[in-house]
N, C-alpha and C positions, 0 to 999 in steps of 0.2 A: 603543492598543487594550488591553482590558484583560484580564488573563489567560483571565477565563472568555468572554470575546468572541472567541479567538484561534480563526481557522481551525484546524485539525487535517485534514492528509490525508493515508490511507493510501495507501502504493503499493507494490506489489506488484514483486520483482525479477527474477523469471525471467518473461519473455512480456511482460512491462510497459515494465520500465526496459530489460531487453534488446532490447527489440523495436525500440526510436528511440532510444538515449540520447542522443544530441547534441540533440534536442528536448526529453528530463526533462530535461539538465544547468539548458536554458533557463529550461523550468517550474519546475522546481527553487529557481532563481536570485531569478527572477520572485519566486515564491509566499512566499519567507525575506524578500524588499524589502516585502514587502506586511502582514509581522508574521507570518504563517501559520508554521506547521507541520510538515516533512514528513517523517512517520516511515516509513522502509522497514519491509516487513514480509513475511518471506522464511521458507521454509523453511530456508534457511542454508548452509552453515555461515558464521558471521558474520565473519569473516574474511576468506573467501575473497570476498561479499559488499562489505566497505570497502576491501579492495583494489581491486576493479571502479570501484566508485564514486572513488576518490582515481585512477584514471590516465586517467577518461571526466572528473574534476574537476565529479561531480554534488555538490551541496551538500545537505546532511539535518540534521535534529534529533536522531534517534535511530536507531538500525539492531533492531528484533526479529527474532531468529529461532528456529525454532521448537527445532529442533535443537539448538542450543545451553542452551533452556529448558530443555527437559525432560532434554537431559545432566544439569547440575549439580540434577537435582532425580533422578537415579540412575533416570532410567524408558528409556535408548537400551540398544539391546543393541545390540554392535558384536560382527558378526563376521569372522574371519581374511582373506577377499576385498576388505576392504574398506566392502563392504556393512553397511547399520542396518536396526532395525527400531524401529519406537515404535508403540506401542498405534495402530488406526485413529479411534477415537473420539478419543484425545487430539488428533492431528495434524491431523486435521480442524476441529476445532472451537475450535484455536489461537487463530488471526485473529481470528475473532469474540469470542471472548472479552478479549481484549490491546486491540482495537477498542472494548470497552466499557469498559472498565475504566480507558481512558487516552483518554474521551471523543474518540473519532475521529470527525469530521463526516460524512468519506465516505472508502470502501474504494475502489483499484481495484485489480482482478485478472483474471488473463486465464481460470479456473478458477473453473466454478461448481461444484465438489466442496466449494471452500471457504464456498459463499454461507449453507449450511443454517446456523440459528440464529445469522445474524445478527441485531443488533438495529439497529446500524450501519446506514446505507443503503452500497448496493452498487451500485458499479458496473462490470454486466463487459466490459471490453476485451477488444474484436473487434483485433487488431492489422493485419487484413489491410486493414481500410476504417480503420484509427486512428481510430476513437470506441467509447464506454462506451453503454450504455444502463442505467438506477436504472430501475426496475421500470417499466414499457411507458410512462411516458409523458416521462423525463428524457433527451435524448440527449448526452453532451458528444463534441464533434467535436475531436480531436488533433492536423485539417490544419489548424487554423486554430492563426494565433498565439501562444506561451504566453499572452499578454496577454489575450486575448479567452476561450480557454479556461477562464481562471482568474475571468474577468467571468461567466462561465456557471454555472462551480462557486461561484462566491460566491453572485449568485442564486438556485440553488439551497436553499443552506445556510442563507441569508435567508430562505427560504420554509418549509423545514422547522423553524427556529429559533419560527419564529411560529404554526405549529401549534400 
Protein backbone atom coordinates (compact mmCIF):
# COMPACT_ATOMS: atom_id res chain seq x y z
CA UNK A 1 0.00 0.00 0.00
CA UNK A 2 1.36 3.06 -0.67
CA UNK A 3 1.85 5.82 1.41
CA UNK A 4 -0.84 8.10 0.23
CA UNK A 5 -3.21 4.94 0.08
CA UNK A 6 -2.60 4.19 3.67
CA UNK A 7 -5.76 4.12 5.99
CA UNK A 8 -5.36 6.78 8.80
CA UNK A 9 -7.68 6.49 11.83
CA UNK A 10 -8.37 8.61 14.50
CA UNK A 11 -9.15 7.42 17.91
CA UNK A 12 -10.08 9.05 20.57
CA UNK A 13 -8.83 7.97 24.38
CA UNK A 14 -10.97 8.84 26.97
CA UNK A 15 -14.67 7.13 26.16
CA UNK A 16 -13.26 5.32 23.19
CA UNK A 17 -10.23 3.29 23.96
CA UNK A 18 -11.29 3.44 27.58
CA UNK A 19 -14.69 2.32 27.04
CA UNK A 20 -13.39 -1.63 25.52
CA UNK A 21 -9.76 -1.62 25.21
CA UNK A 22 -9.34 -5.27 25.10
CA UNK A 23 -11.38 -4.82 21.87
CA UNK A 24 -9.14 -1.47 20.38
CA UNK A 25 -5.95 -3.59 21.67
CA UNK A 26 -7.61 -6.12 18.74
CA UNK A 27 -8.56 -3.33 16.38
CA UNK A 28 -5.71 -1.82 16.98
CA UNK A 29 -3.54 -4.98 16.12
CA UNK A 30 -5.91 -5.88 13.23
CA UNK A 31 -5.92 -2.39 11.49
CA UNK A 32 -1.43 -1.91 11.92
CA UNK A 33 -1.57 -5.92 9.90
CA UNK A 34 -3.49 -4.29 7.40
CA UNK A 35 -0.94 -1.16 6.67
CA UNK A 36 -3.38 1.29 8.36
CA UNK A 37 -2.66 3.86 10.77
CA UNK A 38 -3.80 4.56 14.19
CA UNK A 39 -3.25 7.73 15.70
CA UNK A 40 -4.48 8.31 19.15
CA UNK A 41 -5.84 11.63 19.72
CA UNK A 42 -6.55 12.72 23.29
CA UNK A 43 -6.71 15.57 25.22
CA UNK A 44 -3.70 14.01 27.18
CA UNK A 45 -1.60 14.30 29.15
CA UNK A 46 0.48 12.05 26.68
CA UNK A 47 2.12 10.19 29.01
CA UNK A 48 -0.09 9.26 31.20
CA UNK A 49 -2.03 8.33 27.88
CA UNK A 50 1.27 5.64 26.61
CA UNK A 51 1.39 4.30 29.70
CA UNK A 52 -2.36 3.12 29.43
CA UNK A 53 -1.80 2.01 26.18
CA UNK A 54 1.72 -0.14 26.99
CA UNK A 55 0.05 -2.21 30.09
CA UNK A 56 -3.73 -2.72 27.94
CA UNK A 57 -0.52 -3.66 25.08
CA UNK A 58 -2.89 -1.44 22.51
CA UNK A 59 -0.49 -0.97 19.54
CA UNK A 60 -0.48 2.83 17.69
CA UNK A 61 1.43 4.87 15.26
CA UNK A 62 1.43 8.06 16.88
CA UNK A 63 -0.13 9.36 20.34
CA UNK A 64 -1.53 13.52 19.78
CA UNK A 65 -2.45 15.27 22.57
CA UNK A 66 -3.85 18.33 22.98
CA UNK A 67 -2.33 19.29 26.33
CA UNK A 68 0.89 18.68 25.69
CA UNK A 69 0.55 20.82 22.08
CA UNK A 70 -0.35 23.60 23.24
CA UNK A 71 2.11 23.34 26.62
CA UNK A 72 5.33 23.50 24.59
CA UNK A 73 3.75 26.19 22.27
CA UNK A 74 3.43 28.25 26.09
CA UNK A 75 -0.55 28.71 25.65
CA UNK A 76 -1.57 26.13 29.24
CA UNK A 77 -1.81 28.05 32.43
CA UNK A 78 -1.42 25.56 35.09
CA UNK A 79 -2.56 26.47 38.35
CA UNK A 80 -1.34 25.57 42.12
CA UNK A 81 -4.57 22.71 42.55
CA UNK A 82 -3.35 21.06 39.90
CA UNK A 83 -5.94 22.21 37.62
CA UNK A 84 -5.26 23.92 33.57
CA UNK A 85 -6.79 26.01 31.57
CA UNK A 86 -6.23 26.47 27.73
CA UNK A 87 -8.02 28.77 25.53
CA UNK A 88 -11.77 27.15 24.67
CA UNK A 89 -11.42 27.72 20.97
CA UNK A 90 -8.03 26.20 20.83
CA UNK A 91 -8.96 22.88 22.65
CA UNK A 92 -11.79 22.58 20.82
CA UNK A 93 -10.83 22.66 17.55
CA UNK A 94 -7.53 20.74 18.20
CA UNK A 95 -8.67 17.33 16.70
CA UNK A 96 -9.91 18.73 13.80
CA UNK A 97 -7.32 20.53 12.91
CA UNK A 98 -4.14 17.71 13.68
CA UNK A 99 -7.15 15.41 11.77
CA UNK A 100 -6.41 17.65 8.65
CA UNK A 101 -3.26 18.36 8.62
CA UNK A 102 -1.97 14.65 9.22
CA UNK A 103 -4.71 13.34 6.55
CA UNK A 104 -6.84 11.31 8.94
CA UNK A 105 -9.62 9.20 7.01
CA UNK A 106 -11.91 9.03 9.80
CA UNK A 107 -12.08 10.45 13.59
CA UNK A 108 -13.64 8.46 16.36
CA UNK A 109 -14.90 10.09 19.43
CA UNK A 110 -17.13 9.82 22.10
CA UNK A 111 -17.77 13.95 22.23
CA UNK A 112 -19.51 15.90 19.78
CA UNK A 113 -18.02 19.22 21.33
CA UNK A 114 -15.02 18.16 19.44
CA UNK A 115 -17.02 17.41 15.78
CA UNK A 116 -17.60 21.44 14.95
CA UNK A 117 -15.10 22.16 12.03
CA UNK A 118 -14.19 19.14 11.24
CA UNK A 119 -13.36 18.58 7.82
CA UNK A 120 -12.39 14.82 8.63
CA UNK A 121 -15.31 12.60 8.63
CA UNK A 122 -16.52 11.90 12.02
CA UNK A 123 -17.60 9.40 13.84
CA UNK A 124 -19.31 9.67 17.19
CA UNK A 125 -19.14 6.71 19.61
CA UNK A 126 -22.05 5.83 21.36
CA UNK A 127 -20.09 3.40 23.93
CA UNK A 128 -23.18 2.08 25.54
CA UNK A 129 -24.71 0.18 22.00
CA UNK A 130 -20.58 0.09 20.75
CA UNK A 131 -20.97 1.72 17.34
CA UNK A 132 -20.13 5.33 15.65
CA UNK A 133 -22.56 6.88 13.38
CA UNK A 134 -20.54 9.55 10.16
CA UNK A 135 -23.32 11.75 9.64
CA UNK A 136 -26.95 10.01 9.49
CA UNK A 137 -26.20 7.51 7.01
CA UNK A 138 -22.57 5.57 8.09
CA UNK A 139 -23.11 3.35 11.02
CA UNK A 140 -19.82 1.30 12.24
CA UNK A 141 -20.92 -1.53 14.79
CA UNK A 142 -17.90 -2.29 17.54
CA UNK A 143 -19.86 -5.69 18.57
CA UNK A 144 -18.78 -7.05 15.66
CA UNK A 145 -15.27 -8.41 15.03
CA UNK A 146 -12.13 -5.99 14.82
CA UNK A 147 -12.07 -7.77 11.29
CA UNK A 148 -15.33 -6.84 9.98
CA UNK A 149 -15.38 -3.51 11.69
CA UNK A 150 -12.39 -2.61 9.98
CA UNK A 151 -14.09 -4.13 6.46
CA UNK A 152 -16.76 -1.36 7.19
CA UNK A 153 -14.35 1.35 7.81
CA UNK A 154 -12.31 0.51 4.74
CA UNK A 155 -15.63 0.75 2.76
CA UNK A 156 -16.17 3.52 3.90
CA UNK A 157 -12.95 5.36 3.29
CA UNK A 158 -13.22 3.62 -0.32
CA UNK A 159 -16.39 5.40 -0.94
CA UNK A 160 -15.45 8.78 0.37
CA UNK A 161 -11.82 8.50 -1.44
CA UNK A 162 -13.85 8.26 -4.79
CA UNK A 163 -15.99 11.22 -4.25
Amino acid sequence: MSESAKIRIGLDFHGVITDNPSYFKNFAAEALKRGMEIYIISGGPKATIAEYLKKWQIPYTTIFAILDYYDAKGCVKFFDNGEFKVDDELWNSAKATYCKEHHIDLHIDDSLSYSEGFSTPFCYYDGENKQCQIEDRWHINFKHSPEQTLNNIEAFIKEQREK
